[in-house]
C-alpha positions as CSV (number, residue, x, y, z in Angstrom):
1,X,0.0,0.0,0.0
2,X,1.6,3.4,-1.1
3,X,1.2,6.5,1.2
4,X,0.7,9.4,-1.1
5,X,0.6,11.8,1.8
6,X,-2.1,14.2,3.5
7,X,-4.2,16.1,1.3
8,X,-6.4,19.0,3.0
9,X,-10.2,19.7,2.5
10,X,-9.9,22.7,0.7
11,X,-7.5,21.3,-1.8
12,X,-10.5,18.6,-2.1
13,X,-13.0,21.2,-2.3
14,X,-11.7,22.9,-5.2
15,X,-11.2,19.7,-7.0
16,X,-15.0,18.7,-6.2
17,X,-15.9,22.8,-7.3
18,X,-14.3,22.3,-10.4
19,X,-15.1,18.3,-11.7
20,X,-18.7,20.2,-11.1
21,X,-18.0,21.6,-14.8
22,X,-17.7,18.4,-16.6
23,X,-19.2,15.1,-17.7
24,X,-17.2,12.3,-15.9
25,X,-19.2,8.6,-16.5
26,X,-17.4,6.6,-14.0
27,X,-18.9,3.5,-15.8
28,X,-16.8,4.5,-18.8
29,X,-13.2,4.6,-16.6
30,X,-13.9,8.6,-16.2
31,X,-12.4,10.4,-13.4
32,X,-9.9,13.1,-12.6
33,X,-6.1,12.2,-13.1
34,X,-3.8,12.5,-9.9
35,X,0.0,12.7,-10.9
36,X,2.8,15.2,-9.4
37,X,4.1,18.3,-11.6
38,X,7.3,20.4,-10.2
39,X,6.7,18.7,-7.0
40,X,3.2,19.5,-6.3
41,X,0.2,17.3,-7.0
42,X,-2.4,18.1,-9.8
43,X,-5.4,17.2,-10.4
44,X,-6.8,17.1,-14.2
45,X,-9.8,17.4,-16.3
46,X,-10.7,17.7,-19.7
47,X,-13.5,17.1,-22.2
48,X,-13.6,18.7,-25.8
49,X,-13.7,22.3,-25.1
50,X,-12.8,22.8,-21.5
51,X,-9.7,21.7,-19.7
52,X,-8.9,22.0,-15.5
53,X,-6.1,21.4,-13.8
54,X,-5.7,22.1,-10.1
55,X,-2.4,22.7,-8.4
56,X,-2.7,21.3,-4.6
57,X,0.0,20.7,-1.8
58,X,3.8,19.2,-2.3
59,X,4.1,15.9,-3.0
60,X,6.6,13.1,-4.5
61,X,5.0,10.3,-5.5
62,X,6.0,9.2,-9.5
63,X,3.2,7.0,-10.6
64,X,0.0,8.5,-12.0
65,X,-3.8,7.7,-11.0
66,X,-7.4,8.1,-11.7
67,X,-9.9,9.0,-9.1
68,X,-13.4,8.5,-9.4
69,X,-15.1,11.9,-8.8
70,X,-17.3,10.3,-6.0
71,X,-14.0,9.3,-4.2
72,X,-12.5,12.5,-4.1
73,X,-16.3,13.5,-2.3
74,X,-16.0,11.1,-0.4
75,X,-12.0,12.0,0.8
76,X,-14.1,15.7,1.1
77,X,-16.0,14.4,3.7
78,X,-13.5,12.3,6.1
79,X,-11.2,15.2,6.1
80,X,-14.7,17.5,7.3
81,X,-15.2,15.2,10.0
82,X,-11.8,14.9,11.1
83,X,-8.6,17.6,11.7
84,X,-9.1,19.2,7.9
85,X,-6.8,16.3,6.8
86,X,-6.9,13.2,5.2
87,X,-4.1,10.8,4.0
88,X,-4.7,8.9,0.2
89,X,-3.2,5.1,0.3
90,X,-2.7,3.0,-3.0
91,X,-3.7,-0.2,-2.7
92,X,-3.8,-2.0,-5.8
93,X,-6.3,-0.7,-8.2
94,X,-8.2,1.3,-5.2
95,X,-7.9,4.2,-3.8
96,X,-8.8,4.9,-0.2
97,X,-9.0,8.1,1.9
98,X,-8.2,8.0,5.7
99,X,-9.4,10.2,8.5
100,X,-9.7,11.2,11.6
101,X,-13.3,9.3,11.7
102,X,-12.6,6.3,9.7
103,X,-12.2,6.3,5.6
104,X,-13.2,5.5,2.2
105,X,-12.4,3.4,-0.5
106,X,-13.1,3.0,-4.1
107,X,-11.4,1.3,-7.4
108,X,-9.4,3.4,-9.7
109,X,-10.9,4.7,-13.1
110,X,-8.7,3.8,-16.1
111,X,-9.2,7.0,-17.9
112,X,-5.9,9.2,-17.8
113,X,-6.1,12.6,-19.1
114,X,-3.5,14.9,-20.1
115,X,-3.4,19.1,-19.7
116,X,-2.6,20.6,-23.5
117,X,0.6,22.2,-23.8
118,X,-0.2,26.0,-24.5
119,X,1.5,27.5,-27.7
120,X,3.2,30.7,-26.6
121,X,3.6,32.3,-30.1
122,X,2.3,35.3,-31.0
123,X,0.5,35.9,-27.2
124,X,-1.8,38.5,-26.1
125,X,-1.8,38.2,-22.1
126,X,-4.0,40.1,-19.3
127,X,-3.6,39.8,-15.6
128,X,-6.0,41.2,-13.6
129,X,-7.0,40.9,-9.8
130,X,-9.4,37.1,-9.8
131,X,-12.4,38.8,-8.4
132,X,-12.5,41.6,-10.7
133,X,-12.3,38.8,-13.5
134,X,-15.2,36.9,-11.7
135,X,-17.7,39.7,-11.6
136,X,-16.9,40.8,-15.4
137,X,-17.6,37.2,-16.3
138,X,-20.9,36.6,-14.7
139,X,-22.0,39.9,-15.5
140,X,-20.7,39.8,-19.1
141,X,-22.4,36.0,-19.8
142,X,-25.4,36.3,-17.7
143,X,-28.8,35.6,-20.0
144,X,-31.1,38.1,-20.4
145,X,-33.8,38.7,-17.3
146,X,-37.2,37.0,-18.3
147,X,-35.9,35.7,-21.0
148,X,-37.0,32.0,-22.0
149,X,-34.1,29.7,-21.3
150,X,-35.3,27.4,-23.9
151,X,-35.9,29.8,-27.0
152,X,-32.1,30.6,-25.7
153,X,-30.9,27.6,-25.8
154,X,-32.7,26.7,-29.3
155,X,-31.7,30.0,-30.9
156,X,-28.9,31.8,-29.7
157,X,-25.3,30.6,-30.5
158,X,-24.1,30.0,-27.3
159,X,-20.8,31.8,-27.6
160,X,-19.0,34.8,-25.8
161,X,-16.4,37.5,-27.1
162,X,-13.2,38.4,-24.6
163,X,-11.6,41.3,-25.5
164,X,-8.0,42.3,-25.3
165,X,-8.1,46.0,-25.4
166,X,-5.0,48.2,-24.5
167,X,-5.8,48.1,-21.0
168,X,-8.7,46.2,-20.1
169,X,-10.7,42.9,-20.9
170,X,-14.1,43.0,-22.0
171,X,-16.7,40.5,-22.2
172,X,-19.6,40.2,-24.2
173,X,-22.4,38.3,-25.5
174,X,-25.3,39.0,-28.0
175,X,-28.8,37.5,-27.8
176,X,-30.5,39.8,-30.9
177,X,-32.3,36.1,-32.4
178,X,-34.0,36.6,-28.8
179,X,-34.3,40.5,-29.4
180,X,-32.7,40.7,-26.1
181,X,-29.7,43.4,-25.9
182,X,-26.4,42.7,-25.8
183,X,-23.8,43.1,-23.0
184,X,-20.7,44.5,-22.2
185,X,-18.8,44.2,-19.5
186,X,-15.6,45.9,-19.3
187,X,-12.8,46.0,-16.5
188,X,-9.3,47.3,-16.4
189,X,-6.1,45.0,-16.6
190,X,-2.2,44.7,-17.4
191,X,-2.5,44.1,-21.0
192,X,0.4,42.7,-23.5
193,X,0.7,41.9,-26.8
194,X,-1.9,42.6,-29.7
195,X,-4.8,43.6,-29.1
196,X,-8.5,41.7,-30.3
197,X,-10.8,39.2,-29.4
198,X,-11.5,35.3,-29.4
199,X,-14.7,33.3,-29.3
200,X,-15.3,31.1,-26.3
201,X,-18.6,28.9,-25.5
202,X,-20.7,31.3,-23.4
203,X,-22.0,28.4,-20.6
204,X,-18.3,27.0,-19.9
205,X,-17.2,30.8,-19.6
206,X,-19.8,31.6,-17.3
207,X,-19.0,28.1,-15.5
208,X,-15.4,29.8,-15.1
209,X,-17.2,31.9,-12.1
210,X,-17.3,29.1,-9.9
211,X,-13.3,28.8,-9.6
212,X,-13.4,32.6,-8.5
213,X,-14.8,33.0,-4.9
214,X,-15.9,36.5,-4.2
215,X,-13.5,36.7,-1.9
216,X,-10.4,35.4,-4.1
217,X,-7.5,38.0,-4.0
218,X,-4.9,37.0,-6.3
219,X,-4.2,37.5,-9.7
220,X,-5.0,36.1,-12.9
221,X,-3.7,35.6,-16.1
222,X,-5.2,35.2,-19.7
223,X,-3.4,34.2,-22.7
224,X,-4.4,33.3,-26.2
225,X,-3.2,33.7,-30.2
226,X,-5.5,36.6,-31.5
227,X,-5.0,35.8,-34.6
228,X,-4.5,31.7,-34.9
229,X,-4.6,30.1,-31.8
230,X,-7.0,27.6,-30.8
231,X,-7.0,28.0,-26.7
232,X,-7.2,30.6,-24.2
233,X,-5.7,30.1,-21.4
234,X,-6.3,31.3,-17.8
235,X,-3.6,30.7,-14.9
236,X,-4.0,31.2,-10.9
237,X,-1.6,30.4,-8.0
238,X,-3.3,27.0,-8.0
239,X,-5.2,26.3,-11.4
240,X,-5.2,26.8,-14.5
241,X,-8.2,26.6,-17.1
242,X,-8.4,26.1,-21.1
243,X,-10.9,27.1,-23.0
244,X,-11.1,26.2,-26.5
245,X,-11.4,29.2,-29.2
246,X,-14.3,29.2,-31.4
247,X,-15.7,30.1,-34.5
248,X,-17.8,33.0,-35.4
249,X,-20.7,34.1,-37.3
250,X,-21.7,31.9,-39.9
251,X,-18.3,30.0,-39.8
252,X,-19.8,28.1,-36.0
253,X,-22.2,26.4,-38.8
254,X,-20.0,25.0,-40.3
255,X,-20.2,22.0,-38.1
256,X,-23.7,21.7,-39.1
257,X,-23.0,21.6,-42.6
258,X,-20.4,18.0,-41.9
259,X,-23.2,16.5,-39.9
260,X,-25.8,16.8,-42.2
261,X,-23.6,15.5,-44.6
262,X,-22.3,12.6,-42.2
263,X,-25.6,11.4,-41.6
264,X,-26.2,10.9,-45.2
265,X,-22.9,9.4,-45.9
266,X,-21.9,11.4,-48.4
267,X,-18.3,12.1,-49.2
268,X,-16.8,15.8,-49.4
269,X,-13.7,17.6,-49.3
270,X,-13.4,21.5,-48.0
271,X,-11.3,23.7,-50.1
272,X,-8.8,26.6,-49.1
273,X,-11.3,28.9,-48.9
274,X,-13.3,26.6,-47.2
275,X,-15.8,25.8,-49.4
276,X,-17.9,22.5,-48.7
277,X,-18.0,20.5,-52.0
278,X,-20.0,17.1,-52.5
279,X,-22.4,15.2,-54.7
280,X,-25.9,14.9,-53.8
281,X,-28.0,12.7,-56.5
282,X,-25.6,13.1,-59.3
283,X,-25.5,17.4,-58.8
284,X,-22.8,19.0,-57.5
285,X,-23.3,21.2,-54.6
286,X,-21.0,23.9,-52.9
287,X,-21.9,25.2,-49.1
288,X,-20.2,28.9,-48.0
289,X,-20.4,29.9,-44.8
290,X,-21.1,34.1,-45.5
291,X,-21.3,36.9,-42.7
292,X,-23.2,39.9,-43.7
293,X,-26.2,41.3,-42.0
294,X,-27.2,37.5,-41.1
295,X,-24.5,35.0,-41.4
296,X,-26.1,33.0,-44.1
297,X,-25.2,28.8,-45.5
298,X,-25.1,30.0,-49.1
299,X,-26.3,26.5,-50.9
300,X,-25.7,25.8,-54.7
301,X,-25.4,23.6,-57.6
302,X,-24.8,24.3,-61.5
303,X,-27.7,23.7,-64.1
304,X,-26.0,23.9,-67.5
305,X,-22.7,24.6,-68.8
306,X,-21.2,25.6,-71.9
307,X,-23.9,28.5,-72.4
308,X,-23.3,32.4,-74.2
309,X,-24.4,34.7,-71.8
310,X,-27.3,36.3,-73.8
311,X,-29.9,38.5,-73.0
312,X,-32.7,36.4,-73.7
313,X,-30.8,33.9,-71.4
314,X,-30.9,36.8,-68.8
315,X,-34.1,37.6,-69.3
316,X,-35.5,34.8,-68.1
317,X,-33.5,34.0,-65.5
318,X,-34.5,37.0,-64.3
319,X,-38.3,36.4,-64.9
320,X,-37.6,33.6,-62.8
321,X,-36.0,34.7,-60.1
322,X,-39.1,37.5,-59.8
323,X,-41.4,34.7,-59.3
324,X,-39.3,32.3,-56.8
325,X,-39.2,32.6,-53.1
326,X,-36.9,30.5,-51.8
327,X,-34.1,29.1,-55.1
328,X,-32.5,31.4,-57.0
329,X,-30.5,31.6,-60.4
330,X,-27.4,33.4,-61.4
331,X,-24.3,33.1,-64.4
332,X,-21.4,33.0,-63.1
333,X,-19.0,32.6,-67.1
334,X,-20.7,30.2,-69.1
335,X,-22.3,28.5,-66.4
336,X,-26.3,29.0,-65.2
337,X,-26.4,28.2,-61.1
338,X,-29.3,27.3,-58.8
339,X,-28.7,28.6,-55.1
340,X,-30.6,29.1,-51.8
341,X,-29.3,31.5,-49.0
342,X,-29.9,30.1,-45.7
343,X,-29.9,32.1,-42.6
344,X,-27.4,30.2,-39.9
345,X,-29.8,28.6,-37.5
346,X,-29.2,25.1,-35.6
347,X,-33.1,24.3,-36.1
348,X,-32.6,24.5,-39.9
349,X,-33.0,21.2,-42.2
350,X,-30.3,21.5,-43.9
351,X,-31.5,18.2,-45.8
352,X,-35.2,19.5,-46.9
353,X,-33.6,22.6,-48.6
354,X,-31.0,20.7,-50.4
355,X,-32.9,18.5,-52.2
356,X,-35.7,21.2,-52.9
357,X,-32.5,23.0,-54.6
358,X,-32.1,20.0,-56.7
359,X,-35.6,19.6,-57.7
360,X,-35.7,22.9,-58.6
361,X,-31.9,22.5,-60.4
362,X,-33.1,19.7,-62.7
363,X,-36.7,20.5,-63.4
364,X,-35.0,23.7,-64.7
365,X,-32.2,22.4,-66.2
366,X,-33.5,20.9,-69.0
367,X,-36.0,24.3,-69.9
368,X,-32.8,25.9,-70.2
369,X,-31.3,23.3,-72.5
370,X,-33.9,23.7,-74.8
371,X,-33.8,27.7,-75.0
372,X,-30.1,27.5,-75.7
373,X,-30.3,24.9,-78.3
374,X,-33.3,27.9,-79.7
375,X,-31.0,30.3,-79.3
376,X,-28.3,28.5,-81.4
377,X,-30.9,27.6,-84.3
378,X,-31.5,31.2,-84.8
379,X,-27.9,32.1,-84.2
C-alpha cells in the first residue's frame, strides 16, 4: 500500500468545485487524473472544449492515477469530519481516503487525461485581480432577465467574445435572435501583446465563475493567439483553465453543414477557402459559410454549362427569379447556377432545402437546355 501523503479539505473542495463543470461517466473509466508536476500534485480534467487542472499541496510520489469523482467527495467528507486532513493510500487498483473518523475506499478509473501544452507564439496576455475577473464574467455572460431559457438555448449561439483592449478585458455576448440586448462588461487589466478578441462557448465561460470565490485576492492571467490560436488560457496560483477558441458568425455552422452531410454518408472535401463541396443525386453542390447582415449557409449547384451569356438567357433568369421565393439563379462565365441563401440557424433542415434546390436545379435544367439549343438555331 503506497502513502501518497495528507491532502487537505480545501484542496479537495476545489477539486470537487471544479469536476462540477464536466461530464465524468465513471462506468466509462472517467475520473480526474492525480499525478505530481514540479513537486506539487495536480489534479486534471478535460473534455472537448474545457480543460482544468488544479495545483494542490507538495508531494513526491511518480506514478500517476485516476480518481473517481465520488471518491475525491467522499475523501471531502472524512477530512470535514476529522482535523481538515486526510491521508490517500494506493492499494492495488483502489484508492482509499483516511481520517480522523474512519475512511473510504473506491477502485481506480482507467481514464488518464492529459493538460494541453499551450503555444506561446504570438500571445496576447492580461492579468487582472481574480475577483475583478469573476464579476466581469458573470455579469458579461449572464442571460437576459425574463428571457426563455429554452428559446435561448434553441436560438442563440451559445458563444462569448473576450476582448484584449489596451488596457482592459471586455466581455460580451449578444442575444438579438432573442431581441434581447447585448452586454458589455468591461474591466481594467495589465495588457500585453496585440490587441482583439477570441470566441469562447458562453456556458463554460460563465462556469469559469465558480473557480473565483468573491472573496479570491490573487491574480489572474489570460493568454491566447489573436490571430491563430486555438486556446485561451487562464492561470491562478493554484489552477489553470483552457478554454477552446471558437468560430464566429456563420463559420460556427460549419459543423452543421459536416453533420448533415455525415448522416447521409456522403463524401466531401473542404477547399482553401473553405468551401464544402459534395455530390448529392448526381448534382454537385458547394456550401459557403457568408457573414453579412445575417450570417447566411449560401447552398448551390450548376444547371447547365457551356452556355453564351445572352440576353434572352438573362431575361428569363430574371423572370424567374421574380417569381421564386426561396431558389434562386445566377451566371457566373458560361455557367447558369441554382442557389438558396440560408440564414445560420441550428433548427434548420439543412436536408429539406437541399434536395428542394435539386428539384428545382433539374426540373429547370432541362427548360434551359432547350432555350439554348433555340437560341443557337437562330444564331
Amino acid at each position: 500500500m503506497k502513502n501518497l501523503g495528507p491532502i487537505t479539505e480545501d484542496e479537495l473542495e476545489r477539486v470537487t468545485r471544479a469536476a462540477s463543470l464536466f461530464r465524468l461517466p465513471e462506468n466509462e473509466g472517467y475520473g480526474i487524473t492525480l499525478s505530481v508536476l514540479n513537486g506539487r500534485r495536480t489534479w486534471v480534467m478535460v473534455d472537448q472544449q474545457l480543460e482544468v487542472m488544479i495545483i494542490g499541496g507538495k508531494s513526491k510520489f511518480t506514478d500517476t492515477y485516476v480518481l473517481p469523482i465520488r471518491s475525491i467527495e467522499n475523501g471531502e467528507i472524512q477530512a470535514h469530519l476529522g482535523h481538515k486532513t486526510v491521508d490517500l493510500f494506493i492499494d492495488g487498483d483502489k484508492a482509499r481516503f483516511v481520517g480522523e473518523q474512519g475512511f473510504s475506499e473506491m477502485t481506480l478509473s482507467t481514464q488518464v487525461e492529459r493538460f494541453s501544452t499551450f503555444e506561446p507564439t504570438n500571445v496576447s496576455t492580461a492579468e487582472l485581480p481574480a475577483y475583478h475577473l469573476g464579476f466581469a464574467v458573470v455579469l458579461g455572460t449572464s442571460l437576459p432577465a425574463g428571457a426563455n431559457e429554452q428559446e435561448i438555448k434553441s436560438l442563440v449561439p451559445p458563444l462569448s467574445r473576450v476582448k484584449f483592449n489596451g488596457s482592459s478585458i471586455e466581455i460580451s455576448s449578444e442575444f438579438k435572435e432573442v431581441k434581447a440586448p447585448a452586454s458589455h462588461t468591461n474591466i481594467s487589466a495589465e495588457v500585453t501583446g496585440p490587441t482583439g478578441e477570441v470566441v469562447v462557448l458562453r456556458p463554460y465561460l460563465n462556469a469559469l465563475s465558480r473557480l473565483l470565490p468573491n472573496d479570491e485576492v490573487g491574480a489572474i492571467k489570460l493568454s491566447c493567439n489573436i490571430k491563430g490560436g486555438n486556446d485561451l488560457l487562464f492561470e491562478a496560483d493554484d489552477w489553470k483553465l483552457i478554454l477552446r477558441q471558437q468560430p464566429s458568425g456563420a463559420a460556427s455552422y460549419f459543423n452543421q453543414v459536416e453533420n448533415f452531410l455525415d448522416k447521409a454518408g456522403l463524401e466531401y472535401e473542404i477547399t482553401a477557402n473553405h468551401i464544402v463541396l459534395t455530390k448529392i443525386n448526381q448534382s454537385e453542390v458547394a456550401f459557403e459559410m457568408l457573414d453579412g447582415r445575417l450570417p447566411i449557409i449560401r447552398c448551390t449547384t450548376p444547371i447547365i454549362t457551356g452556355v453564351e451569356k445572352t440576353w434572352a438567357i438573362l431575361r428569363e433568369l430574371d423572370q424567374l427569379n421574380e417569381s421564386r421565393v426561396s431558389t434562386k439563379y445566377f451566371m457566373r462565365d458560361s455557367t447558369v447556377f441554382a442557389c438558396v441563401d440560408l440564414v445560420c440557424n441550428p433548427l434548420i433542415d439543412i436536408s429539406t432545402e437541399i434536395y428542394a434546390l435539386i428539384e428545382d436545379a433539374e426540373t429547370l435544367g432541362g427548360c434551359l437546355s432547350s432555350l439554348a439549343n433555340q437560341l443557337e438555331l437562330f444564331a
